[in-house]
N, C-alpha and C positions, 0 to 999 in steps of 0.2 A: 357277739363280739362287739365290742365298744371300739371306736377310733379316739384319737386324740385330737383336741379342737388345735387346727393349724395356728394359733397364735399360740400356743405352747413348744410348739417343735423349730420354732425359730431360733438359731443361733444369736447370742448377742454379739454385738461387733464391739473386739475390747480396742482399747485407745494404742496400745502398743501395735497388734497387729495392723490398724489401719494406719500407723505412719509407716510401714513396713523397709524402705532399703535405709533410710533414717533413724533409725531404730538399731538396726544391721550395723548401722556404722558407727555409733554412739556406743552400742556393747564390744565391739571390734575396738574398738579405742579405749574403752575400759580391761581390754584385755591388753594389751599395750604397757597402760599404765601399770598393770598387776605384774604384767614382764620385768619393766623398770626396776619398781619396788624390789621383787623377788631376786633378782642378777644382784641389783646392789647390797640388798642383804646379805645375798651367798655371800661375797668378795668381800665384805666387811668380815661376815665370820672366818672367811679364808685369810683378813690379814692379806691380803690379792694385794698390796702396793711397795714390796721389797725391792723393785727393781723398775727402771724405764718401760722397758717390757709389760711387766704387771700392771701399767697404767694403762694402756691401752683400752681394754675394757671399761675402763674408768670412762676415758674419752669418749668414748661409742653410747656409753649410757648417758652421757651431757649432749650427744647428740642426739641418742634416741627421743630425749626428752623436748629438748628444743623442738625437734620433729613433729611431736607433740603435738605441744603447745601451737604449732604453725597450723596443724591441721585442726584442732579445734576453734581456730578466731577467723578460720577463713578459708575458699576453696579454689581462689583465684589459680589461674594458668599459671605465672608465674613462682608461685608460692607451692604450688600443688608438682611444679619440676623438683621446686628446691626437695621438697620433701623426700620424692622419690631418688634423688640422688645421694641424701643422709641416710636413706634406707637401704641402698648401695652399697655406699662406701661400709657400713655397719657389717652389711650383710660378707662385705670381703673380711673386714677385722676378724669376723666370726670365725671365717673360712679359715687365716692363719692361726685362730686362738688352736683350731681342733689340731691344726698342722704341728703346732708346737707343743700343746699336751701331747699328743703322741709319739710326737720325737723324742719326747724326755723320756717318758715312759719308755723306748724303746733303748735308750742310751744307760737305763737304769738297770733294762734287762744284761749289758755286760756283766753287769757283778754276777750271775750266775755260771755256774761251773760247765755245766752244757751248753751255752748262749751260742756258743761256733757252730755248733754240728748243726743248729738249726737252720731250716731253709731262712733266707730274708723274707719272703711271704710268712712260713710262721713267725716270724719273730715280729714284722709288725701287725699281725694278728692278735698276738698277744700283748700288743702295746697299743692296739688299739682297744681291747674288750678289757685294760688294764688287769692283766694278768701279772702283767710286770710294772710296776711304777708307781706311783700315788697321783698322779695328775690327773686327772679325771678328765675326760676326754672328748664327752658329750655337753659338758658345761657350757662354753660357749657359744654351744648350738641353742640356749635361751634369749643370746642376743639376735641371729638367725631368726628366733620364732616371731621376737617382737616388730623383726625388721619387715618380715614376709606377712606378716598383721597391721602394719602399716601402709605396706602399699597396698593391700586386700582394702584395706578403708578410703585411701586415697583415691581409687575407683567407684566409691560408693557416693552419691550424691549426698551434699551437704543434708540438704530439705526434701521432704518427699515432692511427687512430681505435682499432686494437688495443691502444693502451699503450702502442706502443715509444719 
């Protein structure tokens, strides 16, 4: 039986894994971005700006972005609160967007002939898992994802801790 000469079974050290929580936060923020992009696509295709309301999200995505941009030029104390408080405020928009898909959705369930007999649990069960309504309901929970992706990075150190 033959061994293997030990300068073959060395691992090479690749350049991504050795910046490693740097790296983490760099793809963490490109997922961010891909959030942005994606929310505002949906809403563009949904036509998402008939009403004050409907802008909202709009808002949330000009601050997602600023958010951004804040956390990509710099990690300062300062800067790194502001961040996590647009990623707050974001993360409550969210929380009303889903409140309000579902209320419509459940308001839409009156036109049905049965809508009374049902309990209020089923009824916003089913205006929740849009059985009844067109609003779609988990949508705004993309502003959510990009918001709770943000502050995941905002705890990640700019630079690795060697320098690089």
């Amino acid at each position: 039986m033959t061994s293997t000469p030990p300068q073959t079974t060395a691992r090479p050290v690749h350049r991504l894994a050795s910046a490693g929580p740097a790296a983490l936060r760099l793809g963490i923020l490109a997922l961010v971005g891909i959030g942005i992009v994606g929310a505002g696509l949906e809403l563009a295709f949904e036509r998402h700006w008939n009403s004050p309301v409907q802008l909202i999200p709009w808002l949330a995505l000009g601050l997602l972005a600023v958010a951004l941009v804040l956390l990509l030029l710099g990690d300062s104390g300062r800067l790194l609160t502001s961040v996590r408080v647009i990623a707050v405020i974001v993360l409550l928009a969210s929380a009303y967007g889903v409140f309000v898909h579902v209320s419509v959705n459940r308001g839409m369930g009156a036109m049905a002939p049965d809508w009374d007999s049902l309990s209020p649990l089923t009824q916003w069960w089913y205006a929740l898992t849009k059985s009844v309504g067109a609003a779609p309901p988990l949508a705004p929970g993309m502003l959510a994802q990009s918001s709770l992706l943000l502050l995941l990075a905002s705890v990640a150190p700019r630079r690795s801790v060697n320098g690089g």
